[in-house]
N, C-alpha and C positions, 0 to 999 in steps of 0.2 A: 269579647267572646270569640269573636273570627279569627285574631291574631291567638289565641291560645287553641283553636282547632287546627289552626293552619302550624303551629309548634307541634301539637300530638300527630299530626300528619307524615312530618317529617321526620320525626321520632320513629311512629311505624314503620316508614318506609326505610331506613335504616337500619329496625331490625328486620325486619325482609328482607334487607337486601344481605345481611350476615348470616342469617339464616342460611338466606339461600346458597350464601358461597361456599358454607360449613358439609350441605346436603352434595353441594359439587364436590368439595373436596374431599369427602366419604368416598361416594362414587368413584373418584377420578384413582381414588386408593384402592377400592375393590377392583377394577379394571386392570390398574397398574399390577396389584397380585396377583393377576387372574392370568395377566400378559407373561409375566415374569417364573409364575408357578409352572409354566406348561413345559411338557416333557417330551421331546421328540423323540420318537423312536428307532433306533438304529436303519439304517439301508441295508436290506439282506437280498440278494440278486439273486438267490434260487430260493423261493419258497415252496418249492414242491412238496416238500415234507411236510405241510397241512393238508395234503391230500390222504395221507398216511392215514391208514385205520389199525384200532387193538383189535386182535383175538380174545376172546373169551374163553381160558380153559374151564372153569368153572364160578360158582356164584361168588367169587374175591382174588380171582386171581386173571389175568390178563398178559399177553406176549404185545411186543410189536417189535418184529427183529427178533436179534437178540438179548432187545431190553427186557425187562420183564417187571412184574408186581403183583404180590399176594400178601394176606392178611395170614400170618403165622396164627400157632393156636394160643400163643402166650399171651395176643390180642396185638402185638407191634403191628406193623406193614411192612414190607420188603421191599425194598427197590431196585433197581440195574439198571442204570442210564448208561450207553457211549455215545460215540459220535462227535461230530463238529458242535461247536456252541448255541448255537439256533435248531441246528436237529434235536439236538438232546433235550434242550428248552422245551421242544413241540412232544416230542415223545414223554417227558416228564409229564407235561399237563394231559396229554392223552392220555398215558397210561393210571395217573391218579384225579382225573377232573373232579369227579364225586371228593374227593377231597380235599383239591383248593377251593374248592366252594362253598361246603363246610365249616372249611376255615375260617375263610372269608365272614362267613354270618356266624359264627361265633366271637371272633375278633370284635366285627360290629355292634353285636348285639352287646357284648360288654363295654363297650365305652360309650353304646347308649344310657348304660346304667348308670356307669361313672358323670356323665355329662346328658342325662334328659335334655335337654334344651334344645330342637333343632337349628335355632340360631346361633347356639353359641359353638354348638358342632361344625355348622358352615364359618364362623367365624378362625375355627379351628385349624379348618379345612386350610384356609387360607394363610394363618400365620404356621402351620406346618410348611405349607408350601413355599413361603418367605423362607423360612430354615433350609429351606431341601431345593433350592432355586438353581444351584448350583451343583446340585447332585451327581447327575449325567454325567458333567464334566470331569467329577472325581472318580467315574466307574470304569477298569477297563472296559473295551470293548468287546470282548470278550462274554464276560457277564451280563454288559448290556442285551446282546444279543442273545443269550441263555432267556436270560428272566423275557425279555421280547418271548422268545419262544413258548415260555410256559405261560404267558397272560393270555395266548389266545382260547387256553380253556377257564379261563377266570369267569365269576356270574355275570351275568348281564344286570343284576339288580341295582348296581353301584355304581352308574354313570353322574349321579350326581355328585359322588365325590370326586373323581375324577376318572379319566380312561384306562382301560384293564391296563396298560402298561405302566404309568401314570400311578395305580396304586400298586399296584406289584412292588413296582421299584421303590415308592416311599414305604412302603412294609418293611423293608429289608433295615431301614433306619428308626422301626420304635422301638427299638432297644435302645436306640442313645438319646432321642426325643424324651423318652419318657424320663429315663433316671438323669438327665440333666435339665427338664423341669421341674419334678417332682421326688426324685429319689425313689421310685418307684418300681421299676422295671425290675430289678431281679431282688432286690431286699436284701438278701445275703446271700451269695454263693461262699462257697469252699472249695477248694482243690487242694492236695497233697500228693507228692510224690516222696519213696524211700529209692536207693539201690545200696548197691555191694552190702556192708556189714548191717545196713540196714533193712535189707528184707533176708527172708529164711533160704532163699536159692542165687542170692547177688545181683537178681537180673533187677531192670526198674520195673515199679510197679507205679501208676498214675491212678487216683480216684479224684470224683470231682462232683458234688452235687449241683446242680442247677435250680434255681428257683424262683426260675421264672413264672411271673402268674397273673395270666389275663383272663380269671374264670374259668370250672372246673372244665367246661364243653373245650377249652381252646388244647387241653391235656392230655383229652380225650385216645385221637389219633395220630398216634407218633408214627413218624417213618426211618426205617432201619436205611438209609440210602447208600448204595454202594457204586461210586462214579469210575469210569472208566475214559477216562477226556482224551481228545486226538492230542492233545500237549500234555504236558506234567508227569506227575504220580498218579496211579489208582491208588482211591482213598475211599472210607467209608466215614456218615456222621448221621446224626439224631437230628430229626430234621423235624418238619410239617407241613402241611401240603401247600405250595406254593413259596417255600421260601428256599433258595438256593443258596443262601450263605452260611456261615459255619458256626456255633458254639460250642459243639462237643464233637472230636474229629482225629481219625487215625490215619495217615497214609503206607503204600506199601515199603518205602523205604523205613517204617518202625518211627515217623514222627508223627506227633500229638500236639494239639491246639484244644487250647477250654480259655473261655475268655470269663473273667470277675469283674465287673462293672468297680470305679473308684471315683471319689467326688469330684462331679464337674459343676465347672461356671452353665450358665444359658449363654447357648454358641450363637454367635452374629449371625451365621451364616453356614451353609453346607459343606463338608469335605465328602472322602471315604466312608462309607458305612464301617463300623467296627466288623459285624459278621463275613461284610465282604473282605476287610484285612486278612482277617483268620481266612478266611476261603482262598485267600491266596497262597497263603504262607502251607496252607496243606498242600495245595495241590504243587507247589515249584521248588518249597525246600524238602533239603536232607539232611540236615543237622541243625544244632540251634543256630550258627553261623550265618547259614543261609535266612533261618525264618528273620534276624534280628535285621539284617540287610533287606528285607521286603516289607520289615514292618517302620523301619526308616526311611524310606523315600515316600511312602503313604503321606498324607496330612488327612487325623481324625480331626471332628468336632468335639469330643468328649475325651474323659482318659478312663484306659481302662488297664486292667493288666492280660498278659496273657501268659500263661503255663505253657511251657513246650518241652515236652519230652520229648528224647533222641536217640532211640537205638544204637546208632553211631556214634554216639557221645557216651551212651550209658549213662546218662547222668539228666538232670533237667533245670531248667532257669527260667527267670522270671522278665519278661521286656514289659516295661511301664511306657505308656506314654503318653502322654498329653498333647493337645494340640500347640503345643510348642517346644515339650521337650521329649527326651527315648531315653530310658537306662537300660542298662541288664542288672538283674539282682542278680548273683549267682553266690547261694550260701557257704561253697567254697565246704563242703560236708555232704556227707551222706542221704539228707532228705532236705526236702523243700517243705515247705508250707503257705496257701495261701486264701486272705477272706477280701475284706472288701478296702484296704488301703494300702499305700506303698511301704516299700522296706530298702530301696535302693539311697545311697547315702543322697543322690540331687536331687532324688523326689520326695523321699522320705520327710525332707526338712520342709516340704513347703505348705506353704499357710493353709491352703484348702486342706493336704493331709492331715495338719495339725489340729483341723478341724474335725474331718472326718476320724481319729482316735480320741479324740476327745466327747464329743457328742453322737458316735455310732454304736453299733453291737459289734461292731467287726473284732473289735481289738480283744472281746472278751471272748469270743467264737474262736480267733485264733488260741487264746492263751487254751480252750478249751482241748482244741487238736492238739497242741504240746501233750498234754498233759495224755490223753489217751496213748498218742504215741510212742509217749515214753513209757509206758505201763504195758502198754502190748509186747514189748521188746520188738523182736524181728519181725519185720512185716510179710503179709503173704496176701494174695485177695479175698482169700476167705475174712480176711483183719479187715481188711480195707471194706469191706461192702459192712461187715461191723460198725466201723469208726460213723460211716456215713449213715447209718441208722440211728444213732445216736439223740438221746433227748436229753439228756441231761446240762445241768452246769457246771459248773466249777465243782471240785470234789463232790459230783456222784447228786450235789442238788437237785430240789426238784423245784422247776421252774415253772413249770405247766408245759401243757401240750399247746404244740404251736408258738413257741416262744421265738425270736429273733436270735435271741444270743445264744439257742443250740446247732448246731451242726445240721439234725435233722428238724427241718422250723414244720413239716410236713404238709410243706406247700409244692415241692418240686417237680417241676413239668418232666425232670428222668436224672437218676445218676448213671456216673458210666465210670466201666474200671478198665486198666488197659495194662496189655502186657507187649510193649512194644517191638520185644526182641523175638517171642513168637508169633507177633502181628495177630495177636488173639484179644478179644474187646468184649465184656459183660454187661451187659443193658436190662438198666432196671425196667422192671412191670408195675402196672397198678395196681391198688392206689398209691401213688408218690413213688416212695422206694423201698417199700415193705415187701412188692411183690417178688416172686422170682427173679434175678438177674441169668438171663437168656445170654448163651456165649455165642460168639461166629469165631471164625476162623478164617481171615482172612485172603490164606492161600487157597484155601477148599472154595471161596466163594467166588472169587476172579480166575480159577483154573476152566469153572462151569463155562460151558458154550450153549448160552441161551438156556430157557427152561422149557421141556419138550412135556411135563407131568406138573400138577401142583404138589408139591412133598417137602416137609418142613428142612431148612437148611443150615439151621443153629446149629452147634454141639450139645446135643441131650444130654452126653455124657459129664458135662462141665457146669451145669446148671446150679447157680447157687440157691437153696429151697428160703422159701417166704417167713417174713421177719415172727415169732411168736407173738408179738404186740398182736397181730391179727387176731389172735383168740383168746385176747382179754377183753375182759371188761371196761378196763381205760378204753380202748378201740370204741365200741359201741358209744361211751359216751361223751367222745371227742366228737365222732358223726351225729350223735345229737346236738353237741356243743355248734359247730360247726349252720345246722340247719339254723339254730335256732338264733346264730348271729347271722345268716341271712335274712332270715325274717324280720331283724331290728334296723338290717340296712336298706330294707324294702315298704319300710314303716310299718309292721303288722305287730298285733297286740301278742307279747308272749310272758312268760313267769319268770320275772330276775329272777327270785330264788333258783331256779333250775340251771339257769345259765351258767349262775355261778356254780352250783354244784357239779355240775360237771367239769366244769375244770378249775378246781378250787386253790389252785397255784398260781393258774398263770392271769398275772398283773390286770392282764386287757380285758378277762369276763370281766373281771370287778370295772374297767372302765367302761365294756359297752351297757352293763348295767344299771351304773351311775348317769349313762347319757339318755338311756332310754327313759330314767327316773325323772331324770332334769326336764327333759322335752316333756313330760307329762306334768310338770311343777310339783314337782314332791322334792322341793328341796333339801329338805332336811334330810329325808332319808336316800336320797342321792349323793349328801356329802358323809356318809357313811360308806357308801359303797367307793368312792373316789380316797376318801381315806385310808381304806382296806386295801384298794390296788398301791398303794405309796408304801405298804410293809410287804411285798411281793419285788421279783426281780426285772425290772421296768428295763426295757429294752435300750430305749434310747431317752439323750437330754428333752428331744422335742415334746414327746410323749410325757415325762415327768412333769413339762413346762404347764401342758394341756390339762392334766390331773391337778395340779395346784390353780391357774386360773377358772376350772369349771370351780372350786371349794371357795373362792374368793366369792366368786358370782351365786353361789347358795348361800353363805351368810348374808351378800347384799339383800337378798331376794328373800330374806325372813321376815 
């Protein structure tokens, strides 16, 4: 009996002692990321410009200098940064703080939803910052010190994620974090460009939806931002409060940057942010020549494509690039086109794109814009903010509202049309891109010296008026549609019948139907509803795959 207590003894003590090395080696791992994740922030030898205070001309509108920031009445925000990279940084956050904070707990509060768990958020925390370890290293210095600048108005709520500089700078990277985890991050964008015989006046013409969506509050407040940098081009872009890098973006030499997210691997490790690529190539090139040469010596984590229209060129092209290779697509024609995959003959062929046309919506979204653009004939913007409203499918179908595979999926965080050769740029209003498209005029807004009165600084004269979807009935019960798939993502009790009838096309009522069925066990009548979504136009392979496994899992379950 004693030699068999004295075996269990040393049994236990073995596993204690594995145990215990397992709880070290956790430890030793969280410590390790915790060492490795951390973000030093740039050396700035004058900080005097935190001492800087805004003027308040009135209740949205604010001076500091010559910078300046108001809330238009279309609902956008304005902005006017100069200066050196760290002043402009501090004046940014100054002049918009109520807004990178905003941001900030909207941002937050949505991928509390997406990810409840505070563990696995902190766990999160930590394998982002494994990603983005190297971050800093791949950022000019330049930017560093920018975004340094605008963190010192960031909340103070969020030190548990990590320090105002620390998130700032890894914000600027969930656009690649996310769509090369998850495929998530923008879903489908579009861009298209026409010139010469292509549009009704020969000049080029650039549109591009964006759709981007981290919940409706992140949508909310857009900023019109118009940069004036001690180096480069003055450029204008669509921005948000606290994020300095570029998705949709015009400089004054007439070049344009729109970046479309393209299938990526899960990256080892950190390079370049994509939006800060684009932010470069605004602010230092002048023709596609130059952008292609600044998006070449970059090293991204992800690949993405970017659109670049050229004044200079009159013409526009496509630079892919992955974290290992760069094309130029150039259609060698009159317009471009582009959605969510490659078209350059090196990248075109390779296995991830082969992937991504195979099992995405992109490829059907493209064939979709073909097909408009060839029916519009000659392009103009009035066509262009057209095209981009768009719901339809393939001849003129009806998909549902909110579908992937249309142009307009009416999720986008803003479209923007651009006319690079009069440095004139239209920005859509809310909701999505239905609303007014609000014109600037590039010359008119960088000739201004400071804002001395609050008074609106668009082109009223140039306004494109709001989509008629707004005053149908579909409208009304897409926003029912809409609430009432929140309420099945939030677990609350609601009326499938209704779901569906509100949008009785599109493929996903019928699945969130079928899921809300199944989670309740009413099998049977769940593989009805999953049924029904499989004669509808199903976005992507994944989704198909999901709708046939839930029907497998109701017959087992009868």
């Amino acid at each position: 009996m004693a030699k068999k207590k004295s075996i269990w003894r040393r049994i236990g003590k073995v596993l204690l002692y594995t145990a215990g090395f397992f709880v070290l080696l956790i430890l030793g791992l969280f410590i390790y990321l915790w060492i490795v994740a951390r973000m030093q922030p740039p050396e700035i030898a004058d900080k005097s410009s935190l001492q800087w205070q805004r003027t308040q001309l009135d209740s949205s509108a604010y001076t500091l200098g010559n910078s300046w920031f108001r809330k238009s009445r279309s609902g956008l925000y304005e902005m006017y940064v100069e200066g050196k990279p760290f002043e402009r940084g501090v004046v940014y956050g100054k002049l918009a703080e109520e807004l990178v904070q905003r941001q900030e707990d909207h941002f937050t509060g949505q991928i509390g939803k997406m990810i409840p768990s505070r563990t696995y958020q902190h766990f999160l925390k930590y394998l982002i910052g494994w990603f983005n370890r190297n971050m800093d290293k791949n950022v000019a210095d330049e930017f560093k010190e920018e975004i340094y600048g605008v963190s010192f108005s960031a909340s103070p709520n969020y030190d548990f994620i990590g320090t105002n500089y620390q998130r700032i700078m890894n914000y600027h990277a969930a656009h690649d974090i996310g769509h090369a985890l998850q495929s998530l991050a923008l879903v489908g964008c579009t861009s298209f460009g026409t010139w010469n015989d292509r549009s009704e006046d020969s000049s080029l013409i650039i549109g591009r939806n964006f759709d981007f969506y981290v919940g409706d509050k992140f949508a909310e407040d857009k900023i019109v931002a118009f940069y004036r940098p001690d180096q480069g081009h003055p450029f204008m872009m669509v921005t948000w409060g606290g994020f300095t890098g570029v998705v949709s973006g015009m400089n004054m030499e007439g070049l344009t940057v729109t970046i479309n997210a393209a299938k990526s691997d899960i990256p080892s490790g950190s390079a370049t942010p994509v939006s800060l690529v684009a932010r470069e190539i605004l602010q230092y090139a002048g023709n596609i020549s130059e952008a292609y040469a600044i998006a070449q010596k970059r090293k991204m984590f992800v690949s993405e494509s970017f659109l670049i229209g050229s004044a200079a060129d009159n013409r526009a092209a496509i630079i892919e690039k992955t974290p290992d290779s760069i094309a130029l697509y150039d259609p060698r024609g009159n317009e471009i086109s582009c959605a969510n995959h490659f078209q350059s003959q090196l990248l075109g062929a390779s296995e991830a794109n082969r992937e991504q046309l195979a099992g995405s919506a992109s490829p059907y979204r493209y064939q979709r814009l073909q097909e408009l653009l060839e029916r519009n004939g000659k392009n103009s913007v009035a066509k262009t903010a057209s095209i981009l409203r768009d719901q339809r499918g393939l001849k003129d179908a009806d998909i549902g509202m909110g579908n992937e595979k249309a142009l307009n999926q009416l999720i986008a965080h803003h479209a923007i049309i651009f006319k690079p050769k009069e440095r004139k740029v239209w920005i859509s209003t809310a909701p999505w891109q239905l609303g007014e498209f609000v014109a600037y005029d590039l010359n008119t807004i960088f000739a201004m010296k400071g804002l001395q009165t609050d008074h609106e600084i668009c082109d009223s004269s140039a306004i494109i008026p709001k989509d008629s979807f707004l005053l149908t009935d579909n409208y009304r019960k897409f926003t029912d549609f809409r609430r009432l798939k929140a309420a099945v993502m939030d677990g609350k009790e609601i009326d499938v019948k209704r779901i569906t009838a509100d949008n009785p096309e599109y493929y996903h009522a019928w699945v969130l139907a079928g899921d809300y069925l199944f989670k309740h066990k009413q099998f049977a009548e769940a593989k009805i509803y999953y049924q029904t979504a499989l004669t509808k136009e199903i976005a992507t392979i994944p989704e198909k795959e999901h709708i046939l496994r839930q029907i497998e899992k109701c017959d087992k379950k009868k």
